[in-house]
mmCIF file of the N, C-alpha and C atoms, coordinates in Angstrom:
data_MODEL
# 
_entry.id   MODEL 
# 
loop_
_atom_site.group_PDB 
_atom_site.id 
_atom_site.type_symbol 
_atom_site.label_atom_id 
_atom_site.label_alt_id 
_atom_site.label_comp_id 
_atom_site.label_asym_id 
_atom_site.label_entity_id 
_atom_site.label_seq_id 
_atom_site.pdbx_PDB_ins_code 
_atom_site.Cartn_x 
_atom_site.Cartn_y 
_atom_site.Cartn_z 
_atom_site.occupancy 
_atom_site.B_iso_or_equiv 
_atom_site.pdbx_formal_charge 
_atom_site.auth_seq_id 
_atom_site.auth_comp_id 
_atom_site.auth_asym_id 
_atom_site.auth_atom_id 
_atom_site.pdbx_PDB_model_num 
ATOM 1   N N  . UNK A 1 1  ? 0.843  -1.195 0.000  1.00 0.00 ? 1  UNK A N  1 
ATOM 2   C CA . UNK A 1 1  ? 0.000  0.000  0.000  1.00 0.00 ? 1  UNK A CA 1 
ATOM 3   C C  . UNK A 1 1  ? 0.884  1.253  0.000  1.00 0.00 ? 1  UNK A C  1 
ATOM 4   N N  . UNK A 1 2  ? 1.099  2.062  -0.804 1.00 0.00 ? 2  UNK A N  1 
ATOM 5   C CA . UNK A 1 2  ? 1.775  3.247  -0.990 1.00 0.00 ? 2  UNK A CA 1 
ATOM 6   C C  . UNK A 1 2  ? 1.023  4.325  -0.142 1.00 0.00 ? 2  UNK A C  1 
ATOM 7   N N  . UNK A 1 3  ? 2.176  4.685  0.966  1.00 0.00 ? 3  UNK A N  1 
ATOM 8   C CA . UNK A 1 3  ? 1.614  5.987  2.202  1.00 0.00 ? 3  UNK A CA 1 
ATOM 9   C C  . UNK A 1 3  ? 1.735  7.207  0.690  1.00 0.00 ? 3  UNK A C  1 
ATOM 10  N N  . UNK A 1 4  ? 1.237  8.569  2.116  1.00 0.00 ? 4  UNK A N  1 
ATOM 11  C CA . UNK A 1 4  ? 0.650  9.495  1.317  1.00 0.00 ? 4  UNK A CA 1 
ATOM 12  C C  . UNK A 1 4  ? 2.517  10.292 1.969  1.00 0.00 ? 4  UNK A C  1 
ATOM 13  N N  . UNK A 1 5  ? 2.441  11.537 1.265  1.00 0.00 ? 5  UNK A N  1 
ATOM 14  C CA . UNK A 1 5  ? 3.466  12.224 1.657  1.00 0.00 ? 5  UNK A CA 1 
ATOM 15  C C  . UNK A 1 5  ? 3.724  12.824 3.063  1.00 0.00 ? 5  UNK A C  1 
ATOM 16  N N  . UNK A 1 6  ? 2.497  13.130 3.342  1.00 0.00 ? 6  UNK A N  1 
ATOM 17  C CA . UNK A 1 6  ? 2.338  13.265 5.157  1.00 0.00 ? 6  UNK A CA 1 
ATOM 18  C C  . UNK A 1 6  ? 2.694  12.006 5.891  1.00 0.00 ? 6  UNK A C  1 
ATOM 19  N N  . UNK A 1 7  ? 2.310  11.204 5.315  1.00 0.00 ? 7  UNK A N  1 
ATOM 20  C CA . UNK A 1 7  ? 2.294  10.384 6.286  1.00 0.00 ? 7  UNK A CA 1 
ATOM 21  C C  . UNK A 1 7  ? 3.770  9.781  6.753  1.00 0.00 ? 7  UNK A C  1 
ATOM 22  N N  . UNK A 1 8  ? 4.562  9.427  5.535  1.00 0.00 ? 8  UNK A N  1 
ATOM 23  C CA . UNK A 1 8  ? 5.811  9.214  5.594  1.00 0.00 ? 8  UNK A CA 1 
ATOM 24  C C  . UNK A 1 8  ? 6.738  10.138 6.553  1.00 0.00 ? 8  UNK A C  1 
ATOM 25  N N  . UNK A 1 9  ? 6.549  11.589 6.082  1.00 0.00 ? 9  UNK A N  1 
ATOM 26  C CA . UNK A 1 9  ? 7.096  12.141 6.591  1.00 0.00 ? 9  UNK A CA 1 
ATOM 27  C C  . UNK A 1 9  ? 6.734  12.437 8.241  1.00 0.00 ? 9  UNK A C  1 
ATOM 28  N N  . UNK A 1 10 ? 5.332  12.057 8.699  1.00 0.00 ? 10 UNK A N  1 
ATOM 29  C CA . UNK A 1 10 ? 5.324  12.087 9.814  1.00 0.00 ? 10 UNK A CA 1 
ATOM 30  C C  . UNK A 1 10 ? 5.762  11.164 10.955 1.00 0.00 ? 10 UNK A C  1 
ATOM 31  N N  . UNK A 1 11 ? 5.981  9.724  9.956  1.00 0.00 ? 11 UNK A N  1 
ATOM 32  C CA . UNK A 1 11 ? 6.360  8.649  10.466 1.00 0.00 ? 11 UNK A CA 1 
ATOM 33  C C  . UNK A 1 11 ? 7.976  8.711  10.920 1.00 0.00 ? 11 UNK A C  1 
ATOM 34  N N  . UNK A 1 12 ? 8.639  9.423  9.779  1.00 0.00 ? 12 UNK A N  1 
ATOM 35  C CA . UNK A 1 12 ? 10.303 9.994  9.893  1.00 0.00 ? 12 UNK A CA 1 
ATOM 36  C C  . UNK A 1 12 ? 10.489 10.608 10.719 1.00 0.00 ? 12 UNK A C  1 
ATOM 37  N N  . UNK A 1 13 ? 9.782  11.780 10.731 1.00 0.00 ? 13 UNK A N  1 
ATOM 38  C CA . UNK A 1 13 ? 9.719  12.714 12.001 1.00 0.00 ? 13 UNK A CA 1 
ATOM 39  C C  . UNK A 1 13 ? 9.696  11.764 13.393 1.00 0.00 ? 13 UNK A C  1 
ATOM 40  N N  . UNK A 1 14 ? 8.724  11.058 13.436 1.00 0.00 ? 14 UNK A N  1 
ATOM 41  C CA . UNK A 1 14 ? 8.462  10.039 14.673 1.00 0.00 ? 14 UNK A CA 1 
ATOM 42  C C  . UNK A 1 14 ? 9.435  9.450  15.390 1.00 0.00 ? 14 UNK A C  1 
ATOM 43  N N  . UNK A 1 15 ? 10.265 8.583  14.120 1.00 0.00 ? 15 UNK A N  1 
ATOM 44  C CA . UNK A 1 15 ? 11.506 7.740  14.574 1.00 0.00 ? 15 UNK A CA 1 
ATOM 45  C C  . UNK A 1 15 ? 12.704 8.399  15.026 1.00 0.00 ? 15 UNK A C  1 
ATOM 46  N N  . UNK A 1 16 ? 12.549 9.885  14.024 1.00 0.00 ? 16 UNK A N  1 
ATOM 47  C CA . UNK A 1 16 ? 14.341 10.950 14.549 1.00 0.00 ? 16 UNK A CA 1 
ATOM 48  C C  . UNK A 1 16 ? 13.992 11.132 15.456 1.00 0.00 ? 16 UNK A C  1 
ATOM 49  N N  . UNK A 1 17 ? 12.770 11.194 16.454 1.00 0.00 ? 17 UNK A N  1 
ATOM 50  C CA . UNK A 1 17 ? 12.613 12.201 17.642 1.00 0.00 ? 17 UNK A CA 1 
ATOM 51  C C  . UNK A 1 17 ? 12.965 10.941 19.042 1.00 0.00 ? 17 UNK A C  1 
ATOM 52  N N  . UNK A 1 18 ? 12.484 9.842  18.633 1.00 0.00 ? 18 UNK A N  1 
ATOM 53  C CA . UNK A 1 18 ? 12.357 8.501  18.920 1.00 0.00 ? 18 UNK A CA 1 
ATOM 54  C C  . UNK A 1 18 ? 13.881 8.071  19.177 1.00 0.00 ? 18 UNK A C  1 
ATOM 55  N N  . UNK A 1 19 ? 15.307 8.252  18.196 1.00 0.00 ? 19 UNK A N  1 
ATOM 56  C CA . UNK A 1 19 ? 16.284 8.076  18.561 1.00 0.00 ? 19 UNK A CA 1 
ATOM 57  C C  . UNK A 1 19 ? 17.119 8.882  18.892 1.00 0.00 ? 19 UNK A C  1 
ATOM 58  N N  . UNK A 1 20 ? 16.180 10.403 18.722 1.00 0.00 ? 20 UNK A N  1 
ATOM 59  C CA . UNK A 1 20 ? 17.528 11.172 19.285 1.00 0.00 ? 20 UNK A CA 1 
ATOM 60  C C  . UNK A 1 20 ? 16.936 11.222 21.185 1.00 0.00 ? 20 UNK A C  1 
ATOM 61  N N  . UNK A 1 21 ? 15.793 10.865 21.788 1.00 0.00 ? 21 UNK A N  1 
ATOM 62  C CA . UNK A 1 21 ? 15.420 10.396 23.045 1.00 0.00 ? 21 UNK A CA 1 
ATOM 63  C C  . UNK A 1 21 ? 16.167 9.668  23.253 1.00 0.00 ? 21 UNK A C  1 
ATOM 64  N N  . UNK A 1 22 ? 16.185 8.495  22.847 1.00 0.00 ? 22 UNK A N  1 
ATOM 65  C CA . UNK A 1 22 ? 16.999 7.463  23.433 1.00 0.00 ? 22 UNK A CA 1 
ATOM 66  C C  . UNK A 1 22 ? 18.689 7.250  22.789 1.00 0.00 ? 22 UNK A C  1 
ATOM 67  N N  . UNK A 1 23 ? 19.285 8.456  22.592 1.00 0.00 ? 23 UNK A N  1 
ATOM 68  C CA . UNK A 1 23 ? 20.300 8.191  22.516 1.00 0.00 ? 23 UNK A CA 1 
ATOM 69  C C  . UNK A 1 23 ? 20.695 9.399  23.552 1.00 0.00 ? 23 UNK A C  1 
ATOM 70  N N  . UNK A 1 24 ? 19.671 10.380 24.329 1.00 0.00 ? 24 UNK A N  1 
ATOM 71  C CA . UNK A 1 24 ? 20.235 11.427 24.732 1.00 0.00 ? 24 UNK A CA 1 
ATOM 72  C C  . UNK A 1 24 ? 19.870 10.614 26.200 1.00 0.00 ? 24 UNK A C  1 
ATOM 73  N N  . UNK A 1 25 ? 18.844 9.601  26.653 1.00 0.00 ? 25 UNK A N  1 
ATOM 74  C CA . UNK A 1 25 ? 19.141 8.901  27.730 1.00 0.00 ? 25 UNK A CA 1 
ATOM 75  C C  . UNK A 1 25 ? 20.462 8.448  28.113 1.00 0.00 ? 25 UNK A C  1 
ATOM 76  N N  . UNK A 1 26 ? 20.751 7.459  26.607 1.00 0.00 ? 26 UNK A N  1 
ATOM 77  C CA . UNK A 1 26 ? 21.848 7.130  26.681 1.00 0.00 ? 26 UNK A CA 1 
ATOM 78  C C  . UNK A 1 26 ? 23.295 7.781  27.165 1.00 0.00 ? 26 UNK A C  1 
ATOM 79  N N  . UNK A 1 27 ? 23.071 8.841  26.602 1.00 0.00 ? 27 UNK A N  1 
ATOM 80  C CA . UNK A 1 27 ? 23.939 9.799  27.100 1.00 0.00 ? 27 UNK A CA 1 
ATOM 81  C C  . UNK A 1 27 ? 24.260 9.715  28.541 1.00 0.00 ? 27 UNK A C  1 
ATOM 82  N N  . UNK A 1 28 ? 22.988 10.487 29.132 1.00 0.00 ? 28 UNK A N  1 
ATOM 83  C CA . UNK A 1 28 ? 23.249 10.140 30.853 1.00 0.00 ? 28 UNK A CA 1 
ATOM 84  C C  . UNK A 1 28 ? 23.229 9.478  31.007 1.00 0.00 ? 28 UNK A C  1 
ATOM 85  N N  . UNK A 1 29 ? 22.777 8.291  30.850 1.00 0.00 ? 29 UNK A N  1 
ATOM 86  C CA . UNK A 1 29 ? 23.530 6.902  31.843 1.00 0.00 ? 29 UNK A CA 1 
ATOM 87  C C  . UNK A 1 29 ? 24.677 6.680  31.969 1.00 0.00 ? 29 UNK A C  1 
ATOM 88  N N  . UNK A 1 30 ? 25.280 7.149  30.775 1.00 0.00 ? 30 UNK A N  1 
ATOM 89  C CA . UNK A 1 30 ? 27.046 6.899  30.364 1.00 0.00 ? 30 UNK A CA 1 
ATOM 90  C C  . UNK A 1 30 ? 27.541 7.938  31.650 1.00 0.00 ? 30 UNK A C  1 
ATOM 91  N N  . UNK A 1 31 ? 26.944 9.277  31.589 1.00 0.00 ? 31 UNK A N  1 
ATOM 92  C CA . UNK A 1 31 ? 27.342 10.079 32.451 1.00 0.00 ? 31 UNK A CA 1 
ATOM 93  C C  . UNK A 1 31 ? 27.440 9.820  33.745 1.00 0.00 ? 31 UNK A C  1 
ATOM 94  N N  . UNK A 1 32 ? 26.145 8.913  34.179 1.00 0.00 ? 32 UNK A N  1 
ATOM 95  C CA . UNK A 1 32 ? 25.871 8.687  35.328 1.00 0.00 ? 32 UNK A CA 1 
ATOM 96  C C  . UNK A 1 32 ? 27.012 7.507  35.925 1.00 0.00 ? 32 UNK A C  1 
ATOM 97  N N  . UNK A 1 33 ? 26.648 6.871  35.169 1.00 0.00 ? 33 UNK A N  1 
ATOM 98  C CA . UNK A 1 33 ? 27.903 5.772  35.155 1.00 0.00 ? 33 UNK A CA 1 
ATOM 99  C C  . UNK A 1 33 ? 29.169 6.087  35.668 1.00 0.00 ? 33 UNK A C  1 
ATOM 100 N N  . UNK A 1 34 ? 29.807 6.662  34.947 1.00 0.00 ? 34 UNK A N  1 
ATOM 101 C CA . UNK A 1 34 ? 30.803 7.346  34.540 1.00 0.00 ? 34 UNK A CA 1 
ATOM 102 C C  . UNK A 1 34 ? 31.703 8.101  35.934 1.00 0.00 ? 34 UNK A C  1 
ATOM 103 N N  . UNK A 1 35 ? 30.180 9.039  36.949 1.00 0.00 ? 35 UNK A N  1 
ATOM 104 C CA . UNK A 1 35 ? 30.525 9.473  38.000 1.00 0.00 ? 35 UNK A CA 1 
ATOM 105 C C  . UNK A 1 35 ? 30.555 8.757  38.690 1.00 0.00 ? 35 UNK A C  1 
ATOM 106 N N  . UNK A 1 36 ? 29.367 7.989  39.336 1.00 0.00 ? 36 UNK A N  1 
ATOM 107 C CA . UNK A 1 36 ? 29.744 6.911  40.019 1.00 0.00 ? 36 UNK A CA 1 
ATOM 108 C C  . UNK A 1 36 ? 30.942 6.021  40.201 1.00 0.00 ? 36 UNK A C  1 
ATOM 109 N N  . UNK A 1 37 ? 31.636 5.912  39.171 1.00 0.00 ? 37 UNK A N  1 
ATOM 110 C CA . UNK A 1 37 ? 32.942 4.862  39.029 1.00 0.00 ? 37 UNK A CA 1 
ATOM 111 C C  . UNK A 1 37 ? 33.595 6.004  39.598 1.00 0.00 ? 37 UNK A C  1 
ATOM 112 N N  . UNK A 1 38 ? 34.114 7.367  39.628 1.00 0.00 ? 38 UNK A N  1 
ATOM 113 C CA . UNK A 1 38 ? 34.595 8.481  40.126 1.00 0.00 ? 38 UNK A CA 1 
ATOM 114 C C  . UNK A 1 38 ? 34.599 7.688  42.016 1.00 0.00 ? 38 UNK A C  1 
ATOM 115 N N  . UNK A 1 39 ? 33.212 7.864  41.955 1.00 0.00 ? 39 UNK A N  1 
ATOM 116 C CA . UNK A 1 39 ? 32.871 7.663  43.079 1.00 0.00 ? 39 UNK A CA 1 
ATOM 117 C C  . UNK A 1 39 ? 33.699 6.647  44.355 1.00 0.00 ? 39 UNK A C  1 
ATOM 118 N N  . UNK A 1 40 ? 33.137 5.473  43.569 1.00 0.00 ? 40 UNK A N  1 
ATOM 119 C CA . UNK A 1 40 ? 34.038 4.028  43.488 1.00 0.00 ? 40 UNK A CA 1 
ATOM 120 C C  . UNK A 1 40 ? 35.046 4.046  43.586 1.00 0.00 ? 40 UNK A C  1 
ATOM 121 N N  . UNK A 1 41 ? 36.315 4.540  42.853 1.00 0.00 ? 41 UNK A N  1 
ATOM 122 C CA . UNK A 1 41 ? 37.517 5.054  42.895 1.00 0.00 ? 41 UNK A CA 1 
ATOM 123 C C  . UNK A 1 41 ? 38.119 5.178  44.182 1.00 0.00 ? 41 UNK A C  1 
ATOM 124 N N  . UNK A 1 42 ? 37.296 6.563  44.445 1.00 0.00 ? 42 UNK A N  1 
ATOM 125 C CA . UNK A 1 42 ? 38.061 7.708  45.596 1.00 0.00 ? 42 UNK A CA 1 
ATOM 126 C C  . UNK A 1 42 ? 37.261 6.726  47.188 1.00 0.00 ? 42 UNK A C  1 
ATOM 127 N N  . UNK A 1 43 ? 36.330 6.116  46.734 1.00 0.00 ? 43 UNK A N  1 
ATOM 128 C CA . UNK A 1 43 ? 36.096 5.229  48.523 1.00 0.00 ? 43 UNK A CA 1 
ATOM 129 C C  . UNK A 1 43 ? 37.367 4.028  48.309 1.00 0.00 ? 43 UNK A C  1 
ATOM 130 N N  . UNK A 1 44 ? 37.991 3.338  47.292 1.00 0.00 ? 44 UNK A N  1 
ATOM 131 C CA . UNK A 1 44 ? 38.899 2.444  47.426 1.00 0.00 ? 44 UNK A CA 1 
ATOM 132 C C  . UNK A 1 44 ? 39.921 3.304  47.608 1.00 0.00 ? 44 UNK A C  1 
ATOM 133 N N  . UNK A 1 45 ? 40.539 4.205  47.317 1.00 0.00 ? 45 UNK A N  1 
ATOM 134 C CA . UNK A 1 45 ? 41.512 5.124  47.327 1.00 0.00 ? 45 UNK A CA 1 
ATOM 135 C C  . UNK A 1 45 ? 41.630 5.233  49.383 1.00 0.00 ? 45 UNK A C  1 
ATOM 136 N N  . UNK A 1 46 ? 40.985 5.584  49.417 1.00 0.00 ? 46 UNK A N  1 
ATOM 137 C CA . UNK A 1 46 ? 40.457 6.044  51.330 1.00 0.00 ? 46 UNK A CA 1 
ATOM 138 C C  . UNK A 1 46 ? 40.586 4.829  52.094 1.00 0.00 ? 46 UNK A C  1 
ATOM 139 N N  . UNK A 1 47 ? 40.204 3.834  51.319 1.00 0.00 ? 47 UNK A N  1 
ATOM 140 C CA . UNK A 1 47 ? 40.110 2.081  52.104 1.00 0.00 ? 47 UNK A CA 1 
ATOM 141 C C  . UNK A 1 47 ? 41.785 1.690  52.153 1.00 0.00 ? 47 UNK A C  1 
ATOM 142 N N  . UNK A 1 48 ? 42.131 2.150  51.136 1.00 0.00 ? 48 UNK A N  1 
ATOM 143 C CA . UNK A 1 48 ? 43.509 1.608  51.065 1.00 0.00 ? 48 UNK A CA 1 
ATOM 144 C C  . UNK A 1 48 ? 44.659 1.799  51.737 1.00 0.00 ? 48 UNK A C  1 
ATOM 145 N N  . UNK A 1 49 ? 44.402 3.474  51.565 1.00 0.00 ? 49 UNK A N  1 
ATOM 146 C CA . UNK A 1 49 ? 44.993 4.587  52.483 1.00 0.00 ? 49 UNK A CA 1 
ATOM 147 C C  . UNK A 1 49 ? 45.290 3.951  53.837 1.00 0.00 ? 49 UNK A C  1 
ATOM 148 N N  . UNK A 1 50 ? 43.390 4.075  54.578 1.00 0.00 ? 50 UNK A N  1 
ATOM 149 C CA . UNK A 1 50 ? 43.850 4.218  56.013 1.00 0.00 ? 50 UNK A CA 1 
ATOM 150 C C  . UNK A 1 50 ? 44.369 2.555  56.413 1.00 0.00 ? 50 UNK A C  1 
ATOM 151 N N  . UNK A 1 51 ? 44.069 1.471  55.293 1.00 0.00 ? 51 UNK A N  1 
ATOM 152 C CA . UNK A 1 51 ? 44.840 0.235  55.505 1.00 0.00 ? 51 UNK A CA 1 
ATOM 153 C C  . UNK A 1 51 ? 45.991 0.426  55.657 1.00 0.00 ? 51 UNK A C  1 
ATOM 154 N N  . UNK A 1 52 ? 46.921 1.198  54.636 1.00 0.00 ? 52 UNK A N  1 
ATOM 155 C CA . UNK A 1 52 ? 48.256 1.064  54.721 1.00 0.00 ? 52 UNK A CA 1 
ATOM 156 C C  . UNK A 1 52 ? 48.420 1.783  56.233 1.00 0.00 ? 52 UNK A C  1 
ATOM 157 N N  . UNK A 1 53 ? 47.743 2.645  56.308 1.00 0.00 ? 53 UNK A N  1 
ATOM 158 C CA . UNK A 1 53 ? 48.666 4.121  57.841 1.00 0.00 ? 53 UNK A CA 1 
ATOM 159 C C  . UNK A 1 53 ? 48.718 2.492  58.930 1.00 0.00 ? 53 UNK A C  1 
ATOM 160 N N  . UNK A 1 54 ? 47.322 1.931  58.848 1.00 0.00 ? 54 UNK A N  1 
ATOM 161 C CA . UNK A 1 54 ? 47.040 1.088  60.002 1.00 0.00 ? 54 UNK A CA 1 
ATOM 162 C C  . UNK A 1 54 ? 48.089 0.378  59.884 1.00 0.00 ? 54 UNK A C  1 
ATOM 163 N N  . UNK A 1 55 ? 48.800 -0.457 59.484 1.00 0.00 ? 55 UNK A N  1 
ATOM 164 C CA . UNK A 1 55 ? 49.435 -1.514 58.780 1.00 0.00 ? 55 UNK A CA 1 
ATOM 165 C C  . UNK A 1 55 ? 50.786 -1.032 59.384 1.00 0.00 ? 55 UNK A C  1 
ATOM 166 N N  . UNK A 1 56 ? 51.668 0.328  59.115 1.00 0.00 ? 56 UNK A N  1 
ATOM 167 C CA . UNK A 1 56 ? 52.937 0.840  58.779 1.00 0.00 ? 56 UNK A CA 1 
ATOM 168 C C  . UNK A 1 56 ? 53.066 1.561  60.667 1.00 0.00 ? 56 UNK A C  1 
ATOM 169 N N  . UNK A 1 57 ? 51.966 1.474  60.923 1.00 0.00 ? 57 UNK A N  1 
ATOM 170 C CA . UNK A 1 57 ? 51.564 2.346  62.842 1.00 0.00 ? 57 UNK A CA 1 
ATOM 171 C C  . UNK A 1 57 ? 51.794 1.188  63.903 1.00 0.00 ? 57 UNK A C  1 
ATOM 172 N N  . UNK A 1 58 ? 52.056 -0.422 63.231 1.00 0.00 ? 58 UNK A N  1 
ATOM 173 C CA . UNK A 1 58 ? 52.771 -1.485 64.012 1.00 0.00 ? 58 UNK A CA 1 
ATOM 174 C C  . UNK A 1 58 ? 53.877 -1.790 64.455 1.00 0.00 ? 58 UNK A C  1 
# 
C-alpha cells in the first residue's frame, strides 16, 4: 500500500525524535555511570589509604 506524503514524513519525524530520546538517555547513563565509578575510585583510594597508615603504625 503506498503511504501518502504526510504520512511518511510524519512517520520519519516520529523515529528521529524517537532516537535522538533514546540516545540522549543514553547519554546520561554513560554520564551517570561514569561518576559513580569516580565515586568508586576515591572510597577504594580512602580504604587503602587508612589500611596502609594502620598496617605501617605497628
Amino acid at each position: 500500500m503506498k503511504r501518502s506524503r504526510n504520512e511518511v514524513s510524519r512517520w520519519r519525524m516520529l523515529r528521529q525524535a524517537q532516537r535522538r530520546r533514546s540516545q540522549w538517555v543514553e547519554a546520561q547513563s554513560r554520564t551517570y555511570r561514569h561518576l559513580t565509578r569516580l565515586g568508586h575510585l576515591q572510597l577504594k583510594k580512602q580504604r587503602r589509604s587508612l589500611l596502609f597508615s594502620m598496617t605501617s603504625g605497628l
